[in-house]
C-alpha positions as CSV (number, residue, x, y, z in Angstrom):
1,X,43.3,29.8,-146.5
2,X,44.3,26.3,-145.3
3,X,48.3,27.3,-144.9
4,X,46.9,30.5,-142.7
5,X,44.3,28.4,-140.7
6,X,47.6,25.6,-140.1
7,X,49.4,28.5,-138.9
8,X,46.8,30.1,-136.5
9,X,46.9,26.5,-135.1
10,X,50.2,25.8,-134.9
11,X,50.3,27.1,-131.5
12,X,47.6,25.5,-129.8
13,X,49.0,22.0,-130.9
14,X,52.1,22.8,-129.6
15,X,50.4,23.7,-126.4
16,X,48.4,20.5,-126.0
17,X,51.5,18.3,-127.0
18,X,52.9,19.9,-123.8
19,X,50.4,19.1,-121.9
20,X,49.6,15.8,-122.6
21,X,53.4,15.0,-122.3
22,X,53.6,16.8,-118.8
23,X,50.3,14.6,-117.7
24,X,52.5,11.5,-118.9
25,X,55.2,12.6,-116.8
26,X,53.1,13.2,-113.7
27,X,51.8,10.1,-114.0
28,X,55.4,8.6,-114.3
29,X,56.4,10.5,-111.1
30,X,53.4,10.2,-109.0
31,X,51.9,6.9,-109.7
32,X,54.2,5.1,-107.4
33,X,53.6,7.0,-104.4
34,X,49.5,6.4,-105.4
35,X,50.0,2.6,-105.4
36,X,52.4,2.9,-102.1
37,X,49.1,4.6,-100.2
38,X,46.8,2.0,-102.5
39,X,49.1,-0.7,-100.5
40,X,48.8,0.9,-97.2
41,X,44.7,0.7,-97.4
42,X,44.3,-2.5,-98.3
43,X,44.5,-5.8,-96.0
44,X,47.6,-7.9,-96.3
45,X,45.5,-11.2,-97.7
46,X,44.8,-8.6,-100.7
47,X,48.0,-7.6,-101.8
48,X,48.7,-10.5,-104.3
49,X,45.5,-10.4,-105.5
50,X,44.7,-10.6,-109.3
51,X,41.4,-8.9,-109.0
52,X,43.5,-5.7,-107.7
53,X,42.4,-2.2,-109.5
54,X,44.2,1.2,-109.7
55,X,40.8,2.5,-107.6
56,X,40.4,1.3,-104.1
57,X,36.9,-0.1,-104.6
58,X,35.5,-2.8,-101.9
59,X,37.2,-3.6,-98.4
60,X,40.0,-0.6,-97.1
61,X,41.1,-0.7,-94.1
62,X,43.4,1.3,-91.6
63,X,44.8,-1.3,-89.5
64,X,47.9,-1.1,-91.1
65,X,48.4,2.4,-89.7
66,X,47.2,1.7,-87.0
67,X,50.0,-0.6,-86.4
68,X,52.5,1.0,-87.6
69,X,51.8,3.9,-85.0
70,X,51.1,2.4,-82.3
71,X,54.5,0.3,-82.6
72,X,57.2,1.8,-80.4
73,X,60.2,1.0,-82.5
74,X,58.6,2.8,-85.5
75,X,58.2,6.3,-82.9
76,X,62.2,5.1,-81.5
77,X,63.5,5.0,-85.4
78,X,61.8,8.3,-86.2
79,X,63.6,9.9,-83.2
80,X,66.9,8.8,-84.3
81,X,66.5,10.1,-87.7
82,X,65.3,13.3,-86.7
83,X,68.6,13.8,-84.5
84,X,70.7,12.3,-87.2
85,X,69.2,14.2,-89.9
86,X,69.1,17.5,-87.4
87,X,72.3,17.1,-87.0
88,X,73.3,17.0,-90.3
89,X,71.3,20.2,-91.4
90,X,73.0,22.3,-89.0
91,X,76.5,21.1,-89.1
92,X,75.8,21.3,-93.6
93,X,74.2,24.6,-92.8
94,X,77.4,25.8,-90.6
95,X,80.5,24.1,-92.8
96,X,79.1,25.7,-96.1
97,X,78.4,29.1,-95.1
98,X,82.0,29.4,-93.9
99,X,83.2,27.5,-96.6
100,X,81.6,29.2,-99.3
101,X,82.2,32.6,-97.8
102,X,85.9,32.2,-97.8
103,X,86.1,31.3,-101.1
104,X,84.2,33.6,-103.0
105,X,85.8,37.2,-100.5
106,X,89.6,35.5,-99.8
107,X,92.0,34.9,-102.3
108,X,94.9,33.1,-100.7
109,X,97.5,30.1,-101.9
110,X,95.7,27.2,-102.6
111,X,92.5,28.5,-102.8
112,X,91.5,27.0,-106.3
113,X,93.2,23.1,-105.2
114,X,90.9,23.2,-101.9
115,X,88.0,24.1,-104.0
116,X,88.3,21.4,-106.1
117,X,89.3,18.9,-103.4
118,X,85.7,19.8,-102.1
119,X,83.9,18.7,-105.1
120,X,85.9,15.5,-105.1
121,X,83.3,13.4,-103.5
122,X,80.7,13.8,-106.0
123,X,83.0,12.8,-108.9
124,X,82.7,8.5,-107.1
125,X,79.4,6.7,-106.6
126,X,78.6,6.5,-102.5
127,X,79.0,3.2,-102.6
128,X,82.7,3.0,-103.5
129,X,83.1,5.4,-101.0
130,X,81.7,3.3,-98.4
131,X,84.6,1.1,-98.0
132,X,87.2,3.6,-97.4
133,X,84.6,5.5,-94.5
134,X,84.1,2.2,-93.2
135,X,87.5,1.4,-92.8
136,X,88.3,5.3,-91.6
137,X,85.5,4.8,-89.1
138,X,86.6,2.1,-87.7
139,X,90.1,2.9,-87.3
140,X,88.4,6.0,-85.6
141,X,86.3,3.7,-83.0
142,X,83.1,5.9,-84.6
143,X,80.8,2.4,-85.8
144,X,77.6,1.9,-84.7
145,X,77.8,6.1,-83.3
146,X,75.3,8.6,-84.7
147,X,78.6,10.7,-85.7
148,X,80.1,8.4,-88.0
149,X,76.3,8.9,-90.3
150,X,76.7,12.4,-89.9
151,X,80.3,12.8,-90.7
152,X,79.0,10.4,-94.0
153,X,76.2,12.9,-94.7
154,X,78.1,16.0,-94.5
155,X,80.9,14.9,-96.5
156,X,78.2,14.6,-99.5
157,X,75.9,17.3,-99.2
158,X,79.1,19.5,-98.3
159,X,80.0,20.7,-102.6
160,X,76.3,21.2,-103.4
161,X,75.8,23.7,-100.1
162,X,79.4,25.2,-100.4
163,X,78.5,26.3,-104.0
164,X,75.2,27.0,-103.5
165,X,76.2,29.6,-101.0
166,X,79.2,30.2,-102.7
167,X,76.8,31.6,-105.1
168,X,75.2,34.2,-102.5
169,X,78.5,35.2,-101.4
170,X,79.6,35.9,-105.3
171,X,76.9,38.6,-105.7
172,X,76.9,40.3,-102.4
173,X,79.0,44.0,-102.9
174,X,82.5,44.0,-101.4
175,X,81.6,47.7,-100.8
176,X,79.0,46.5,-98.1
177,X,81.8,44.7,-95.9
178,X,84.8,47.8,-96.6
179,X,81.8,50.2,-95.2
180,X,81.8,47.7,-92.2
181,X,85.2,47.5,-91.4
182,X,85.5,51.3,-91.7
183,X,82.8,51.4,-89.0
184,X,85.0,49.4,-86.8
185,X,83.8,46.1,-87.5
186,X,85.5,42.8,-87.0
187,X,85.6,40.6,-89.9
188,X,83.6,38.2,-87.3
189,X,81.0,40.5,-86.8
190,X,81.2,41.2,-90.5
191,X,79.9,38.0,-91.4
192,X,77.7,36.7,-88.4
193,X,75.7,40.3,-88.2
194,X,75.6,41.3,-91.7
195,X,76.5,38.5,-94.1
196,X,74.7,35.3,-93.1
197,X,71.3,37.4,-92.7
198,X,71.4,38.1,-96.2
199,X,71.7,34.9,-96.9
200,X,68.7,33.2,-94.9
201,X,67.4,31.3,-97.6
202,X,70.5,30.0,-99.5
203,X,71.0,28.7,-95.9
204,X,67.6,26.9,-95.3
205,X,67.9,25.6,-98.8
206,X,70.8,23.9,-97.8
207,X,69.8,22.8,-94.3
208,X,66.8,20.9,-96.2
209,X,68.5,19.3,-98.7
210,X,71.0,17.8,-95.7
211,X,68.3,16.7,-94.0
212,X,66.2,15.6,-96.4
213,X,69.5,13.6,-97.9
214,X,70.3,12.1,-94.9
215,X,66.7,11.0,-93.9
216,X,66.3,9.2,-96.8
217,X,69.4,7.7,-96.4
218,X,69.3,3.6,-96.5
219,X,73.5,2.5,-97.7
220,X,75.2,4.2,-95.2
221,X,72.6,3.6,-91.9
222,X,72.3,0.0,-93.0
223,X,76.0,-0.5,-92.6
224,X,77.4,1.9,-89.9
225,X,74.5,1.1,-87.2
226,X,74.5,-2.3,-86.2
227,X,72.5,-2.0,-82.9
228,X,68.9,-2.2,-83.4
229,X,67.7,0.7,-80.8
230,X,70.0,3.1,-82.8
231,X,68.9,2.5,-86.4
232,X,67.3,5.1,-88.6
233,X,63.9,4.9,-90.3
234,X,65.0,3.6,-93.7
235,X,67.1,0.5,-92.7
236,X,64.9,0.3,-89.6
237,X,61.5,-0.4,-91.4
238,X,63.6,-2.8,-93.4
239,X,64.3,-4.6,-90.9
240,X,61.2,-4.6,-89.1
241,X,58.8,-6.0,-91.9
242,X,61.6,-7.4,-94.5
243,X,63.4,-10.3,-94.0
244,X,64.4,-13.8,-95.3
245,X,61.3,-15.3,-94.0
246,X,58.6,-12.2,-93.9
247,X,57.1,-9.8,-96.7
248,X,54.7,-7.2,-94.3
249,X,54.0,-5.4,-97.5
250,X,51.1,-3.1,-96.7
251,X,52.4,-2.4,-93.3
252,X,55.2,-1.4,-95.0
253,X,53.5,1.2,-97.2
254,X,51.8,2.1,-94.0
255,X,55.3,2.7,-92.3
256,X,56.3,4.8,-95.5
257,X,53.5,6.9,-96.0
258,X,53.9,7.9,-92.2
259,X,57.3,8.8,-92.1
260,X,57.3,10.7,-95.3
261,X,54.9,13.1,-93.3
262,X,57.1,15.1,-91.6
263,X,59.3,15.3,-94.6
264,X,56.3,16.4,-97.1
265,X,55.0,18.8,-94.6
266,X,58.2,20.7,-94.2
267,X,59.7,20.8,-97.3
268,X,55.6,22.7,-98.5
269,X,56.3,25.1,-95.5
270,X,59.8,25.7,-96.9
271,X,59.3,25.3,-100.0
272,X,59.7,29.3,-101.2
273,X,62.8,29.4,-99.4
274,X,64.1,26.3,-100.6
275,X,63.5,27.1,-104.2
276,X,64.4,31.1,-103.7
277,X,67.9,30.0,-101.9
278,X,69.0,27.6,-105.1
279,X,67.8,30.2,-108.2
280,X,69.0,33.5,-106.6
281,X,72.8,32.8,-107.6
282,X,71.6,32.1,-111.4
283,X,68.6,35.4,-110.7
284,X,71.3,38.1,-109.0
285,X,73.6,40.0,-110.8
């Protein structure tokens, strides 16, 4: 009776095992982020306080947002990354679908060499890398431009979108692109009318994960942007409220929790897409 009843409730310790270790790791991931708002709230005479609780009981206040907005070099940084990061996305977007397209339909010398060139760059850590782009950048004349970060970002994000739509390409019918040439088709039209359609969200899963790379980006933007109007967000707020002689804590939480709101918002609204674009390779087939 006691073996069978062990049995019967075998399951449902299993089950609560999971989900007390998946409330552990939630806790792991999102706690940060709670403190980082917790941060924001509270007035910078609090911050080092050892009568601090994980529950924001007593005096909040909102002055640190309202500072942080209502500074213009905060709006001028957030401008910059958005054209930086846009940037990226759509050149990422753009190199990988042609990329990935000719390898997975072509088969032509030096295919398989090229293909593993391409995956190169994730095989050193970025910041070895960083010395040979900052030398090729400035051999090029391209420091303290906007096209030296996005030549940086694209470089990186280029083997995880080239696969990734690699992947699409791979599963896609060669019978669907012989029916189009024999309808008089060029191979052009061939892949901008029918091919990339198909393909919408392995391409916005891509053009997120570019920009979402490069916005987040702090190496790279600290080092090829010297001039202060040009900076990004991430090394700009460094600047801004770290230094050798200032610690602006809270109103840098309050910097951080604003300028991860355009991020949050649209990676929920492409969320589905995002997620469809990098399981339909493994789901197809």
């Amino acid at each position: 009776m006691s073996s069978k009843r062990l049995i019967d409730d075998g399951p449902l310790r299993v089950k609560a095992v999971l989900i007390v270790l998946f409330v552990l790791i939630g806790i792991f991931m999102f706690f940060p982020m709670y403190w980082m708002v917790l941060t924001a709230l509270r007035p910078s005479t609090e911050i080092f306080s050892r009568d601090v609780g994980l529950i924001p009981i007593g005096s909040t206040t909102l002055a640190n947002f309202r500072a942080v907005i209502g500074d213009p070099r905060i709006a001028r940084y957030m401008l910059n990354s958005v054209f930086v990061s846009g940037s990226t996305s759509v050149a990422t977007t753009l190199i990988c679908a042609y990329a990935g397209y000719s390898f997975s339909k072509y088969r032509y010398p030096g295919r398989r060499p090229l293909m593993f060139v391409v995956m190169t760059s994730q095989m050193f850590p970025f910041a070895v890398l960083l010395l040979t782009i900052y030398v090729m950048m400035r051999f090029l004349g391209l420091l303290d431009r906007y096209m030296a970060l996005v030549l940086s970002y694209v470089t990186f994000t280029l083997p995880v979108g080239t696969w990734t739509l690699k992947s699409f390409f791979d599963h896609m019918p060669d019978s669907l692109i012989e029916s189009a040439k024999i309808d008089g088709a060029s191979r052009v039209s061939i892949l901008h009318r029918i091919i990339l359609p198909l393909t919408i969200p392995g391409m916005i899963s891509v053009a997120v994960y570019g920009f979402v790379w490069s916005w987040n980006d702090l190496l790279y933007a600290l080092t090829l942007i010297t001039s202060p109007e040009r900076r990004t967000l991430a090394p700009g707020l460094v600047m801004t409220y770290m230094g050798e002689f200032q610690r602006h804590w809270a109103t840098m939480m309050a910097a951080s929790v604003w300028v991860s709101v355009p991020v949050t918002v649209g990676f929920v609204l492409l969320q589905r897409f995002f997620v469809q674009g990098l399981t339909a390779g493994a789901l197809k087939g």
